[in-house]
N, C-alpha and C positions, 0 to 999 in steps of 0.2 A: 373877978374870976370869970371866965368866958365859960358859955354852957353851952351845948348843942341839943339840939331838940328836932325828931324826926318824930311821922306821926304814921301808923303804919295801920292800913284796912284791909282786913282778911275781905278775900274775892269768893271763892270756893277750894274744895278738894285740901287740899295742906297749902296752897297760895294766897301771898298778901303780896299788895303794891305797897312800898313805902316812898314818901315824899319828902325829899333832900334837900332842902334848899331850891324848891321850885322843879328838883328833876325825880322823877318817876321811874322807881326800882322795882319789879317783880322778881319776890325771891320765890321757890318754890324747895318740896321733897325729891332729894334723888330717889326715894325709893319707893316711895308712894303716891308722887305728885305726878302731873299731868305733862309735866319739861314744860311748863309756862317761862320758867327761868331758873339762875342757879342758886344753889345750896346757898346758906348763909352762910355756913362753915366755908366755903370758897370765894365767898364773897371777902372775906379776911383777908387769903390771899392776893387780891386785886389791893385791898386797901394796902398790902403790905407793900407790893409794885409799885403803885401810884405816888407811895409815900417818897420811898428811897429814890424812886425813877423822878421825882420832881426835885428833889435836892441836889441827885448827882448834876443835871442839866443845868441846876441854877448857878452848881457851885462850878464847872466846867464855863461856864459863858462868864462869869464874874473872872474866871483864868484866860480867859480870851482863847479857849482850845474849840479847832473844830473837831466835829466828830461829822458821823452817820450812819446808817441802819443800825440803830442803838433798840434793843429788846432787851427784857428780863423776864427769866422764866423762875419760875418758883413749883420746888418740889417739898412737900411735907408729908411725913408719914402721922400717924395716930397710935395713941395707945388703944391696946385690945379692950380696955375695961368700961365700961358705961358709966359716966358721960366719954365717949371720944374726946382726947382734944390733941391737937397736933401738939408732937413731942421733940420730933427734930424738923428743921425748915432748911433748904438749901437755898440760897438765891445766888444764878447765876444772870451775870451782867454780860451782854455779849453788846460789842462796839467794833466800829471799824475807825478810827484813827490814825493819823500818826506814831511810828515808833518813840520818838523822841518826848510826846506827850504821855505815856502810858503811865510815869510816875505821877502825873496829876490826873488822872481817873483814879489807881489805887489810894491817894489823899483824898478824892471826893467820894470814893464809898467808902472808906473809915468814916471822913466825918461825919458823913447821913448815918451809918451804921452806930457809931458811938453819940452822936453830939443833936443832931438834927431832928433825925423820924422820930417821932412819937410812937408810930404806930411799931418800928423795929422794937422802941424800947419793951412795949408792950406785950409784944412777942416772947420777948428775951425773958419775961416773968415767970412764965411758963414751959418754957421751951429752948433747945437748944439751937441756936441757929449760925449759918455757916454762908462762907461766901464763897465765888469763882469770877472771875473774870477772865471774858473769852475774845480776842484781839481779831477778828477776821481779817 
């Protein structure tokens, strides 16, 4: 079984560094913190880009497709009730490509979305989450 292990030291105010595998995160409070860095809570959404955006590219390059100016933006709302925790997630894909390629982007975000992220599936426990794909 693979474990992962961060170790994280409060700074001051509502800020801690945490240390990732040798890289150094400052999360901080959006509402009380100093903006040393961001929310944990949106820290999520990065993990949840990072995830899906590392599959779609591996599985697009394994399809021999170019692509470029490839982004993904991610919108999540929250429930009103304490603890917050996001309730719907959108993640749009925007790429510029080839026409003829577009059914193989829509096969590389099903499979990250169904098969690959860990972190979508993760998501998906919680939450409803939704996809777009935007062709420039």
């Amino acid at each position: 079984m693979d474990t992962h292990n961060i170790t994280s030291v409060f700074n001051q105010g509502m800020s801690f560094t945490s240390n990732v595998n040798g890289h150094k995160i400052t999360t901080d409070s959006n509402s009380e913190g100093a903006g040393e860095g961001p929310s944990p809570k949106r820290l999520m959404l990065v993990s949840l880009a990072g995830c899906t955006g590392i599959d779609v590219v591996s599985i697009l390059a394994k399809m021999r497709v170019n692509f470029r100016d490839f982004s993904i933006d991610i919108s999540a709302g929250l429930t009103e009730k304490e603890p917050q925790i996001y309730k719907d997630v959108k993640i749009t894909y925007k790429i510029r490509m080839e026409a003829d390629d577009r059914a193989k982007m829509e096969k590389a975000v099903k499979l990250s979305e169904e098969k690959y992220c860990g972190v979508s599936a993760m998501f998906r426990a919680f939450a409803s989450v939704e996809h777009e794909i935007i062709y420039l």
